[in-house]
N, C-alpha and C positions, 0 to 999 in steps of 0.2 A: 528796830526790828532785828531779831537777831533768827539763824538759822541751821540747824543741826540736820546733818544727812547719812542716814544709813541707805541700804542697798534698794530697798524697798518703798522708804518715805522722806518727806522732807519734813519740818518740823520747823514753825514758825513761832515765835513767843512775840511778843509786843510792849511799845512802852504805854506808860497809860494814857486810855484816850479821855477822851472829852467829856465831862457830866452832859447826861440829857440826851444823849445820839443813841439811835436803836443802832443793836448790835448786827445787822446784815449793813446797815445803812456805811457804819463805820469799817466794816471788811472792806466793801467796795473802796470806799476813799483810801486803805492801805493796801489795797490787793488790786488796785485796776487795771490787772491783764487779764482779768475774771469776771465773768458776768456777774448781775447781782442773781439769778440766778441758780445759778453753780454753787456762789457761797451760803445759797438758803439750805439748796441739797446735802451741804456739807455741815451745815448744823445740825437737819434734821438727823442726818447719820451718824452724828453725836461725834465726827471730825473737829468742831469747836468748840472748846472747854472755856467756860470763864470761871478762875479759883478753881479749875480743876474738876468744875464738874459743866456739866451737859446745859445746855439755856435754848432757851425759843428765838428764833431771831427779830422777835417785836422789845427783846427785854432793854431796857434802858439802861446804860452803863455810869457807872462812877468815875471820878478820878483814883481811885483804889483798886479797882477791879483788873485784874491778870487775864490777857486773851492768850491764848495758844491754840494754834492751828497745825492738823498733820494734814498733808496734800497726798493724795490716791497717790502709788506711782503712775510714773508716764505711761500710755498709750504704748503697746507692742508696736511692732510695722505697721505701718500704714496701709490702708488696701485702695484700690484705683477706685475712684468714683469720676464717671463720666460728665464733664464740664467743660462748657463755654473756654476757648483758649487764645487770645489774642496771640499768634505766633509771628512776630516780624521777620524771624531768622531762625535757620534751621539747616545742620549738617550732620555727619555722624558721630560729631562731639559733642553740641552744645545746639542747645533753642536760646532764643534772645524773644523774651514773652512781657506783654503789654500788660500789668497786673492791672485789674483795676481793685478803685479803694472797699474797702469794706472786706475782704479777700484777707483772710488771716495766712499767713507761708506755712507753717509746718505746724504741724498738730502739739498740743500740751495740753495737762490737766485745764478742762473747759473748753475748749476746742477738739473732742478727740477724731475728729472729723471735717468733711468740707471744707478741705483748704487749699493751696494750690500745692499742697506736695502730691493729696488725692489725685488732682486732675491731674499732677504732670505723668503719676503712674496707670493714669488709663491711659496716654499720650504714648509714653515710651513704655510700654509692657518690659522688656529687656532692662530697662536703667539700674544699676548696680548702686546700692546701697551703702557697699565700702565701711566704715566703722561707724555708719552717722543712719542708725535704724529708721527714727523716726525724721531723718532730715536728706533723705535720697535727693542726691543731686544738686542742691542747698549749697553754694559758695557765700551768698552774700543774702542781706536780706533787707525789704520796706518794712517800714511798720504798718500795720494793716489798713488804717487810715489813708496812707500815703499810696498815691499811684502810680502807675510808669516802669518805669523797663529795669526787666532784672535776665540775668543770664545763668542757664541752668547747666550744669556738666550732664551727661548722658554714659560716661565712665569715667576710670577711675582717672587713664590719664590726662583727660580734658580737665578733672577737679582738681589734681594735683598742678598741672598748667596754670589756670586760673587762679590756684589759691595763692601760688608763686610771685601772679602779680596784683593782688591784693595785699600782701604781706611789702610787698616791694614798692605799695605807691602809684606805680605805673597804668595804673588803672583811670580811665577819664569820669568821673561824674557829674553832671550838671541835673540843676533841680529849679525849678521857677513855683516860687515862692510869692505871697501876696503879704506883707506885714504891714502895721498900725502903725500911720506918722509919715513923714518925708524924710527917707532916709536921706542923710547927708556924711562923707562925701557919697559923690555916685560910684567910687567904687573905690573898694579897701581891704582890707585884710583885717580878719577879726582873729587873736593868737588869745587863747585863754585856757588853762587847763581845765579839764572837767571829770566829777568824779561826783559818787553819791552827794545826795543834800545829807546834811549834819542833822538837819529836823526832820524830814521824810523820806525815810532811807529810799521807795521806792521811788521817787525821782532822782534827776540825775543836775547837777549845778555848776560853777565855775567858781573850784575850792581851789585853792594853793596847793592841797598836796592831790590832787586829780592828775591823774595823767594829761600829756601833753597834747592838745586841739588846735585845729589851723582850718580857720574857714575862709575862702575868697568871696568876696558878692563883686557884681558890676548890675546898678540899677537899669532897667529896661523902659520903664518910665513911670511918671507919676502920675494918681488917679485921687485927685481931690486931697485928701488925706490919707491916705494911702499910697505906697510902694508897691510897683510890681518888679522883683528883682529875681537876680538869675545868679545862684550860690554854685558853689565850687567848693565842695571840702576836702582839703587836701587829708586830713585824719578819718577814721573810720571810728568817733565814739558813737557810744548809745546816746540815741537824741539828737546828734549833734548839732543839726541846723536851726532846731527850733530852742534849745540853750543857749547858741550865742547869741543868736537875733533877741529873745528875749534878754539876754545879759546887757546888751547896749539898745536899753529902748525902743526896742522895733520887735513884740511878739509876734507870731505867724497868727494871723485870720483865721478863723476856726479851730485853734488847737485849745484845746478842754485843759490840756496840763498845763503847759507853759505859757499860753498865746491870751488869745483875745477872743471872747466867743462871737459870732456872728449872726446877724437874723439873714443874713440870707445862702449862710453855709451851715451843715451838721458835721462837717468833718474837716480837718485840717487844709489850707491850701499848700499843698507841698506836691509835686509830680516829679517826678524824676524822666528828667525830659531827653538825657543825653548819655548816654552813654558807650565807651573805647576801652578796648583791648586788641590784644592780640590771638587771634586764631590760633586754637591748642595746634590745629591740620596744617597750617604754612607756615606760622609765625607772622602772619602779613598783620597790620595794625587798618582793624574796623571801626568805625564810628556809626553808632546808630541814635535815630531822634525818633521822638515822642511827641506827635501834639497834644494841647491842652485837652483832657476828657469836656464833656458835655456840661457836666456843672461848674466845672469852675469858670468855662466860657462864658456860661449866664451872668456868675459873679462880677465879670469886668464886663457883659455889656449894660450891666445893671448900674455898674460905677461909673460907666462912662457918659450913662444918662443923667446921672444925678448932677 
């Protein structure tokens, strides 16, 4: 996939896909931060060209055929939509908020709403937006699937604080994780670069020329065939816990991309159970935890039964 950006659009071309796949069917599979949805609205609106011109998204594709997509621009500012808000912690710098999974963070083409930047701006009516429009208050981010603790600035100087020690490492996170198999040893260091797949640009892989990843695990304990383990990423790639685990044979439970799908999960087991910093206000160094949400609790007493 390749992608050209002016001020207004993005501009997606593709390599060719597969005979026999309907053309929405096939966006999804290369566009999956997008509902299928979104990308039907986007053909009818004639945003999806195949050979340049305009198609239905029932049409069935060749291996000859040229897809090209232009994406809306982004979403202006955000506006506050009043929402449920798990708050653990809260000062005149920063909230430290319980995400739960299905909860997209900041809005983008197909999201342009309902997310947790909405509710943080019905939260903090005042929170200063800084250079980042549609991402107010945003240091770090889950992927939407994924649940558990994130920490939001409330100005500029808590984000500039925060993002300091992000950049710097010094930042604590722990994530409790369920993977496929008995991981062995019980605990290790996973060091592998990660960078686009070579075959499907929108994932992400463990290429040689990837920039450089460093994950810790120490297993928690074993559940039949299954791992329930407790990661430590010292890097901050895209993906990264559920590329290494999947890189050395242990994909995460429910993860659709990389993992193992599950009949008794629809979403990734990944939580972000742990997380340390330091307060932008003293500098004093906080640690906060996360229990497991409700479904994944079900998950291990289901395994524990079996």
């Amino acid at each position: 996939m390749n992608a050209t950006t002016d001020p207004k659009t993005e501009k997606l071309q593709f390599n060719p896909p597969p005979p026999d796949v309907r053309l929405d069917k096939y966006l999804t599979r290369v566009l999956p931060q997008f509902s299928r949805a979104y990308l039907q609205r986007l053909i009818e609106q004639g945003d999806v060209l195949v050979n340049g011109q305009r198609a239905k998204a029932s049409r069935k594709l060749s291996e000859s055929d040229r897809i090209a997509v232009e994406l809306p621009p982004p979403p202006g500012r955000p506006l506050p939509e009043p929402m449920p808000l798990a708050v653990v912690y809260e000062d005149d710098d920063i909230m430290v908020i319980d995400k739960p999974a299905g909860l997209t963070v900041h809005p983008a083409p197909g999201h342009p709403s309902h997310t947790l930047v909405n509710a943080i701006l019905a939260h903090c009516p005042g929170l200063v937006a800084s250079d980042e429009s549609v991402r107010p208050g945003i240091v770090h981010r889950l992927d939407k699937d994924t649940s558990g603790l994130m920490v939001i600035a409330k100005n500029d100087f808590a984000r500039e604080h925060l993002v300091r020690q992000f950049k710097s490492r010094t930042v604590t996170k722990g994530y409790v994780v369920l993977v496929k198999g008995r991981l062995s040893p019980e605990q290790g260091i996973i060091d592998a670069p990660i960078g686009r797949n070579h075959h499907r640009r929108q994932r992400m892989a463990v290429v040689e020329a990837g920039k450089e990843a460093t994950t810790r695990y120490q297993v928690r304990r074993y559940l039949g065939s299954y791992t329930l383990v407790e990661v430590t990423p010292l890097t901050g790639r895209t993906h990264q816990i559920r590329v290494h685990l999947s890189a050395i044979g242990h994909p995460v439970i429910g993860d659709r991309t990389y993992g193992a799908r599950s009949p008794y999960l629809d979403r990734q087991f990944v939580h972000a159970c742990r997380l340390g910093f330091r307060l932008p206000s003293t500098g004093e160094y906080q640690e906060f935890t996360s229990d497991l949400p409700v479904d994944l609790r079900h998950v291990l007493e289901h395994l524990d039964r079996s």
